[in-house]
C-alpha positions, 0 to 999 in steps of 0.5 A: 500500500502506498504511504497516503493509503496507509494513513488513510487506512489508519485514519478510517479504521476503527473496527477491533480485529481478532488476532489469532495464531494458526492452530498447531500444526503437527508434524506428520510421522516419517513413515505415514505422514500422518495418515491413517491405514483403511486397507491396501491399496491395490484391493480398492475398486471403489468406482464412482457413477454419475448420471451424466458424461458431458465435461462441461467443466469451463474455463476462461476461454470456454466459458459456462452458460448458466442461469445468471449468464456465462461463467469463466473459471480461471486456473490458478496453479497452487492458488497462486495469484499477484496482487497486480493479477488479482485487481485485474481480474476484480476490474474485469467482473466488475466491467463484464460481469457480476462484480465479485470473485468467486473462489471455488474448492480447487482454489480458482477464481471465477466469473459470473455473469458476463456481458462480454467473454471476449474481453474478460479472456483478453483480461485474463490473458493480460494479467498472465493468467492465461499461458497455453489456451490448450491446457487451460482447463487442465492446469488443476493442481493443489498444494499446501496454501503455507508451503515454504512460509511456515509449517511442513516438511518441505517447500514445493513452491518450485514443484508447482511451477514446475509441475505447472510447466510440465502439464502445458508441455505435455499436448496429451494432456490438453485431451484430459479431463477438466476435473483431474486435478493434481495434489502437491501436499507439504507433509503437514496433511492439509491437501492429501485429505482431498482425494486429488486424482494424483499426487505427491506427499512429502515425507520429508525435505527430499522423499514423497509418497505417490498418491492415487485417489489420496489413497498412498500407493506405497510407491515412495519417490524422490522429490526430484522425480515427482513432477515427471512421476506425475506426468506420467501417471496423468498421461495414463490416466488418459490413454485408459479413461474412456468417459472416466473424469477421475481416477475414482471412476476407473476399474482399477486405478491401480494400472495407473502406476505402470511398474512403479516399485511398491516399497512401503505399506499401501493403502493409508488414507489422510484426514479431510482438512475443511478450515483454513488458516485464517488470522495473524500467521507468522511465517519461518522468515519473521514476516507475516502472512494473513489468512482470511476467510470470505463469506461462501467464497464470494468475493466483492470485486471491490474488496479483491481490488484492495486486496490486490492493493497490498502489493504481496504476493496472494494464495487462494486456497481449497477452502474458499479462503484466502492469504496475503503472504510475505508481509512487514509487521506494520503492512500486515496491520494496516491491511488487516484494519482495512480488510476486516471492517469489508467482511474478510475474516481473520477470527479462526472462530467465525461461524462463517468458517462452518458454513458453505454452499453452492451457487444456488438460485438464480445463478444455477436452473437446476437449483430449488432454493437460494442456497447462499440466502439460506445459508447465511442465515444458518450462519449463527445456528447451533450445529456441529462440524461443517455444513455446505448447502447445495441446491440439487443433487450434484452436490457442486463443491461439496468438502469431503467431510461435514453434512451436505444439506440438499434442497427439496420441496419439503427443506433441506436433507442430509446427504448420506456419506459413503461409509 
C-alpha cells in the first residue's frame, strides 16, 4: 500500500480485529505422514457413477452458460495469484460481469455473469493468467496454501511451477479431463485429505509418497522425480479413461502406476482438512502472512481490488479462503484494519468458517432454493462440524467431510456419506 493509503487506512479504521495464531500444526510421522491405514491399496475398486458424461467443466476461454449468464473459471496453479493479477481480474467482473470473485474448492477464481467473454479472456490473458489456451482447463493442481512460509516438511513452491510447466508441455494432456486435478501436499496433511486424482506427499525435505485417489500407493519417490512421476501417471490416466473424469471412476486405478516399485505399506488414507488458516500467521522468515476467510467464497470485486492493493504476493486456497503472504509487521496491520471492517475474516472462530454452499438460485436452473440466502442465515445456528448447502443433487463443491444439506420441496436433507 502506498504511504497516503496507509494513513488513510489508519485514519478510517476503527473496527477491533481478532488476532489469532494458526492452530498447531503437527508434524506428520516419517513413515505415514500422518495418515491413517483403511486397507491396501491395490484391493480398492471403489468406482464412482454419475448420471451424466458431458465435461462441461469451463474455463476462461470456454466459458459456462448458466442461469445468471456465462461463467469463466480461471486456473490458478497452487492458488497462486499477484496482487497486480488479482485487481485485474476484480476490474474485469466488475466491467463484464457480476462484480465479485468467486473462489471455488480447487482454489480458482471465477466469473459470473458476463456481458462480454471476449474481453474478460483478453483480461485474463493480460494479467498472465492465461499461458497455453490448450491446457487451460487442465492446469488443476493443489498444494499446501503455507508451503515454504511456515509449517511442513518441505517447500514445493518450485514443484508447482514446475509441475505447472510440465502439464502445458505435455499436448496429451490438453485431451484430459477438466476435473483431474493434481495434489502437491507439504507433509503437514492439509491437501492429501482431498482425494486429488494424483499426487505427491512429502515425507520429508527430499522423499514423497505417490498418491492415487489420496489413497498412498506405497510407491515412495524422490522429490526430484515427482513432477515427471506425475506426468506420467496423468498421461495414463488418459490413454485408459474412456468417459472416466477421475481416477475414482476407473476399474482399477491401480494400472495407473505402470511398474512403479511398491516399497512401503499401501493403502493409508489422510484426514479431510475443511478450515483454513485464517488470522495473524507468522511465517519461518519473521514476516507475516494473513489468512482470511470470505463469506461462501464470494468475493466483492471491490474488496479483491484492495486486496490486490497490498502489493504481496496472494494464495487462494481449497477452502474458499484466502492469504496475503510475505508481509512487514506494520503492512500486515494496516491491511488487516482495512480488510476486516469489508467482511474478510481473520477470527479462526467465525461461524462463517462452518458454513458453505453452492451457487444456488438464480445463478444455477437446476437449483430449488437460494442456497447462499439460506445459508447465511444458518450462519449463527447451533450445529456441529461443517455444513455446505447445495441446491440439487450434484452436490457442486461439496468438502469431503461435514453434512451436505440438499434442497427439496419439503427443506433441506442430509446427504448420506459413503461409509
Amino acid at each position: 500500500m502506498s504511504t497516503a493509503a496507509e494513513r488513510s487506512a489508519r485514519e478510517a479504521a476503527g473496527a477491533l480485529v481478532i488476532r489469532t495464531a494458526p492452530r498447531p500444526l503437527t508434524a506428520p510421522s516419517h513413515r505415514t505422514g500422518g495418515a491413517t491405514h483403511r486397507g491396501p491399496f491395490l484391493e480398492w475398486q471403489a468406482v464412482t457413477t454419475r448420471s451424466f458424461d458431458q465435461d462441461a467443466c469451463p474455463g476462461a476461454l470456454s466459458v459456462h452458460q448458466a442461469a445468471d449468464g456465462a461463467l469463466a473459471r480461471v486456473r490458478l496453479p497452487g492458488g497462486v495469484i499477484s496482487g497486480a493479477a488479482l485487481t485485474a481480474l476484480a476490474q474485469a467482473a466488475t466491467r463484464f460481469g457480476a462484480p465479485d470473485l468467486e473462489l471455488t474448492s480447487r482454489g480458482n477464481l471465477q466469473i459470473r455473469g458476463m456481458t462480454d467473454t471476449g474481453a474478460v479472456a483478453d483480461a485474463v490473458g493480460d494479467a498472465g493468467l492465461l499461458p497455453s489456451p490448450t491446457h487451460e482447463r487442465v492446469r488443476n493442481i493443489v498444494a499446501s496454501p503455507l508451503s515454504g512460509r511456515s509449517g511442513g516438511l518441505a517447500d514445493l513452491r518450485q514443484v508447482i511451477g514446475d509441475l505447472d510447466a510440465a502439464i502445458r508441455r505435455e499436448p496429451v494432456l490438453a485431451e484430459s479431463s477438466g476435473r483431474f486435478w493434481f495434489g502437491l501436499d507439504d507433509g503437514r496433511g492439509d491437501i492429501s485429505g482431498l482425494g486429488t486424482d494424483v499426487g505427491v506427499h512429502a515425507l520429508d525435505g527430499e522423499q514423497a509418497a505417490l498418491l492415487l485417489a489420496g489413497r498412498d500407493t506405497g510407491v515412495r519417490l524422490s522429490l526430484d522425480d515427482a513432477v515427471r512421476t506425475l506426468i506420467d501417471v496423468a498421461v495414463r490416466f488418459v490413454a485408459v479413461r474412456g468417459n472416466a473424469w477421475r481416477v475414482g471412476e476407473l476399474a482399477a486405478p491401480q494400472d495407473l502406476l505402470a511398474g512403479l516399485p511398491v516399497t512401503a505399506e499401501p493403502g493409508a488414507t489422510w484426514p479431510p482438512v475443511i478450515r483454513p488458516p485464517v488470522g495473524w500467521l507468522t511465517q519461518n522468515d519473521g514476516r507475516i502472512t494473513l489468512g482470511a476467510g470470505v463469506r461462501l467464497g464470494v468475493l466483492p470485486a471491490r474488496t479483491a481490488e484492495f486486496v490486490g492493493a497490498v502489493e504481496a504476493p496472494v494464495v487462494i486456497t481449497p477452502w474458499r479462503s484466502l492469504l496475503i503472504c510475505d508481509l512487514d509487521e506494520g503492512v500486515a496491520d494496516v491491511a488487516l484494519r482495512v480488510l476486516a471492517p469489508m467482511g474478510l475474516i481473520f477470527d479462526e472462530n467465525s461461524p462463517w468458517l462452518d458454513v458453505s454452499a453452492c451457487t444456488g438460485s438464480p445463478g444455477c436452473a437446476r437449483s430449488a432454493a437460494d442456497v447462499r440466502a439460506d445459508a447465511a442465515a444458518a450462519v449463527d445456528a447451533t450445529a456441529e462440524g461443517h455444513r455446505h448447502f447445495v441446491g440439487c443433487e450434484r452436490g457442486c463443491g461439496s468438502p469431503p467431510d461435514g453434512q451436505v444439506l440438499i434442497a427439496g420441496p419439503d427443506g433441506y436433507r442430509p446427504r448420506d456419506r459413503p461409509s
